[in-house]
Backbone as CSV, one residue per row, in Angstrom:
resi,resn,N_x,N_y,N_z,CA_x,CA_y,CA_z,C_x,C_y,C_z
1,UNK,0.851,-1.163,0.000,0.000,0.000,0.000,0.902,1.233,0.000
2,UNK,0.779,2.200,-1.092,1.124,3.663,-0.773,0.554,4.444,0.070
3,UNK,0.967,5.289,0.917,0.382,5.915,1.751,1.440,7.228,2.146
4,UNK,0.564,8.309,2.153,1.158,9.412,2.613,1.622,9.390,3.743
5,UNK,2.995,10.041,4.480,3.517,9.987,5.791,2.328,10.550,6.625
6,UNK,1.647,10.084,7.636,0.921,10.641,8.290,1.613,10.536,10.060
7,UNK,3.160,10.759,9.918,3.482,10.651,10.947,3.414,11.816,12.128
8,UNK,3.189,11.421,13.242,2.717,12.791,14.675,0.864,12.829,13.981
9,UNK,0.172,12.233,13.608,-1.041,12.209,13.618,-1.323,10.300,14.225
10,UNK,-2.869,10.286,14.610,-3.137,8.794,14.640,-3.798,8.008,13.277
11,UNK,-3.349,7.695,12.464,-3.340,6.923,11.797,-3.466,5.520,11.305
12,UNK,-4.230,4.611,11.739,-4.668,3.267,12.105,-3.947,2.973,11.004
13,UNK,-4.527,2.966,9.556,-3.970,2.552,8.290,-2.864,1.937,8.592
14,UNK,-2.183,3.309,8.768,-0.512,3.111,8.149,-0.064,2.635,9.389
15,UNK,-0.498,2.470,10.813,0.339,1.808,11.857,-0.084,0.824,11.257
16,UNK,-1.295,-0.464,10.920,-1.058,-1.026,10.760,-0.703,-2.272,9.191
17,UNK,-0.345,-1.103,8.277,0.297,-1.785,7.257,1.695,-1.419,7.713
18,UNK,2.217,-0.148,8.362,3.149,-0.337,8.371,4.375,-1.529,9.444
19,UNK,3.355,-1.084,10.429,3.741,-2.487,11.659,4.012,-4.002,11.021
20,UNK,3.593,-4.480,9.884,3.577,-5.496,9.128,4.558,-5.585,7.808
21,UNK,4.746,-4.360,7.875,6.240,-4.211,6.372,5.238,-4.674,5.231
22,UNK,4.153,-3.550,5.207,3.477,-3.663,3.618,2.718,-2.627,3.049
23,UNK,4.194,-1.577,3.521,3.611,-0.422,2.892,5.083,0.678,2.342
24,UNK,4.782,1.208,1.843,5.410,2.712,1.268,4.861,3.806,1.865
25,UNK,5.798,4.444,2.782,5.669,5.717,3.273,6.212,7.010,2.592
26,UNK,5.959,8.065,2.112,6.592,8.945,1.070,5.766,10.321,2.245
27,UNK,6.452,11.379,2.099,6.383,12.816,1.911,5.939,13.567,0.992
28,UNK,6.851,13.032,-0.497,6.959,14.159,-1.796,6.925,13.096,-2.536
29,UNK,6.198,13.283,-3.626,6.264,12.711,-4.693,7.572,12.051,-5.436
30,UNK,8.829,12.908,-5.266,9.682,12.611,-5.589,10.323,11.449,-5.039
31,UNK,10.027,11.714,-3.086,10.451,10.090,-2.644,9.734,8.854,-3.086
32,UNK,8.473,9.299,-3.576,7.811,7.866,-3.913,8.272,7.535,-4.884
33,UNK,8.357,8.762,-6.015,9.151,8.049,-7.301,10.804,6.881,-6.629
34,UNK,11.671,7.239,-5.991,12.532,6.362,-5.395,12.334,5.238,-4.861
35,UNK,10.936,5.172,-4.100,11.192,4.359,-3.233,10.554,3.172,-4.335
36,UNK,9.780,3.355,-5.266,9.082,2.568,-6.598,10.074,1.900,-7.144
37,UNK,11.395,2.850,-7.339,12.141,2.077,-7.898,13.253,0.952,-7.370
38,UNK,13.139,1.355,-5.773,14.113,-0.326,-5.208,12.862,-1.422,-5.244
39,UNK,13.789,-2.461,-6.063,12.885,-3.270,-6.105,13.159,-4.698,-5.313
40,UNK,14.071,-4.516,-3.910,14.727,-4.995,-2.984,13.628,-5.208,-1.947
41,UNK,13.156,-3.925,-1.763,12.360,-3.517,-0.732,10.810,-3.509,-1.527
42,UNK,10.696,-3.667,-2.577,9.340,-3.910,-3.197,8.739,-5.610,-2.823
43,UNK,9.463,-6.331,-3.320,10.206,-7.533,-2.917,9.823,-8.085,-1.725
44,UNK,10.209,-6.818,-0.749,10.448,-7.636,0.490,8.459,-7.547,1.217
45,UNK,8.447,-6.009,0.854,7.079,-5.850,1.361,5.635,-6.690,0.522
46,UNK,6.067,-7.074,-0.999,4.963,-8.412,-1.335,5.371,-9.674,-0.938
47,UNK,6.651,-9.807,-0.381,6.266,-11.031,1.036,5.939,-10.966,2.016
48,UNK,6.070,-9.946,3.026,4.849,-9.769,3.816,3.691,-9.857,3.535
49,UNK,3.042,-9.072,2.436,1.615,-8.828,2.298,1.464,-10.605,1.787
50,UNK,2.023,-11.123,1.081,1.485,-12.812,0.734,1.770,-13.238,2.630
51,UNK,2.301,-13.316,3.583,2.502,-13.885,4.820,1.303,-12.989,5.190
52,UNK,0.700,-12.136,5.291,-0.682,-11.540,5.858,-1.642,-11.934,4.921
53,UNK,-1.443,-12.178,3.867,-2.902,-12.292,3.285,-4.023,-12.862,3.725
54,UNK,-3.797,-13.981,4.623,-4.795,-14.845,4.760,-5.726,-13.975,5.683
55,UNK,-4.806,-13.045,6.643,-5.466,-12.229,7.661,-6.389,-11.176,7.180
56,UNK,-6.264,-10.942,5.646,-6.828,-9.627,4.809,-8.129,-10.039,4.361
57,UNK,-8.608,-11.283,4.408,-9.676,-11.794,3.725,-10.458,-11.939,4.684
58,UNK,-12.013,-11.722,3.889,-13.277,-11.920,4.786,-13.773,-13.134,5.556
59,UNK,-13.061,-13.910,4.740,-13.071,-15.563,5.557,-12.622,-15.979,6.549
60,UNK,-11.293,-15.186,6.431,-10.874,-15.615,7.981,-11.669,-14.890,9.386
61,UNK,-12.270,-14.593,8.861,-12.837,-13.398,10.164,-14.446,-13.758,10.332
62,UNK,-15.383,-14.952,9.262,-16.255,-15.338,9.467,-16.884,-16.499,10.798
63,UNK,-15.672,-16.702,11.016,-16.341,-17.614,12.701,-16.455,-16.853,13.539
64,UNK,-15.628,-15.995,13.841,-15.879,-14.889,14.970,-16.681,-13.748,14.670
65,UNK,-17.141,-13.472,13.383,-18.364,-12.749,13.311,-19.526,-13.002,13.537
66,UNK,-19.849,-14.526,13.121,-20.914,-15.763,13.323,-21.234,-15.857,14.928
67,UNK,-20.463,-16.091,15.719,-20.264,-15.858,16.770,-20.681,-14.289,17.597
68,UNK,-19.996,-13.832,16.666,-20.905,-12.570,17.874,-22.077,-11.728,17.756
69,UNK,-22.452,-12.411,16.244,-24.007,-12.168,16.047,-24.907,-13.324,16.438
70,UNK,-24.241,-14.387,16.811,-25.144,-15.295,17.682,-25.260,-14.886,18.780
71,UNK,-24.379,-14.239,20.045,-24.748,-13.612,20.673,-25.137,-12.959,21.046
72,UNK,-24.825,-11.664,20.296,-25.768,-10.389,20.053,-27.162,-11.093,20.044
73,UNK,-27.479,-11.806,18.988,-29.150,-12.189,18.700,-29.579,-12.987,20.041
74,UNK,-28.432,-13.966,20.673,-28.670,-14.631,22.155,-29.543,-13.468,23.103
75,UNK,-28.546,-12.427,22.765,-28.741,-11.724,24.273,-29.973,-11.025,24.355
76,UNK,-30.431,-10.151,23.150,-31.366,-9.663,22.627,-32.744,-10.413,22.889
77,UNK,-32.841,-11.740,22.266,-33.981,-12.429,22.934,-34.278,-13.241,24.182
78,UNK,-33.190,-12.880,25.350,-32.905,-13.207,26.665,-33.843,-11.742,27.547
79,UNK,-33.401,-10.701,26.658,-33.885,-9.479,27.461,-35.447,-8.838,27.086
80,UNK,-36.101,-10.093,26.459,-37.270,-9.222,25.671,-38.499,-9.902,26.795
C-alpha cells in the first residue's frame, strides 16, 4: 500500500500496514518516485503482504463474526 507519511497524527492505516512491512511511506512525490524504484524492498514488502494475506480476507474473520451475532441475537432475545 502507498500511503502518505501521516506521521505525529493517529493513523490506524498506516500503523497497521506499516507495523507489518506492507507499505510505502513517502512525503513528496519525488520520494515515492525512489522508493518505486528499489525493487529490494518492493520484494520484500509483497512477502509480507502474501505472509498476511490470509489475515486480509473476509473468511478468515467469518467464525468470529458468526459468533458474535449469535450472541448479540442470544442476548437480545434473553432481554425481551
Amino acid at each position: 500500500m502507498i500511503l502518505n507519511n501521516n506521521e505525529g497524527n493517529i493513523c490506524a492505516q498506516q500503523s497497521y500496514v506499516c507495523g507489518r512491512g506492507m507499505g510505502l511511506v513517502y512525503n513528496r512525490i519525488d520520494d515515492l518516485i525512489e522508493l518505486l524504484k528499489d525493487k529490494k524492498q518492493l520484494s520484500f514488502i509483497a512477502g509480507n503482504v502474501m505472509f498476511e494475506r490470509v489475515k486480509l480476507t473476509f473468511d478468515s474473520h467469518v467464525s468470529v463474526l458468526t459468533d458474535f451475532f449469535r450472541k448479540t441475537i442470544g442476548y437480545a432475545h434473553s432481554t425481551r
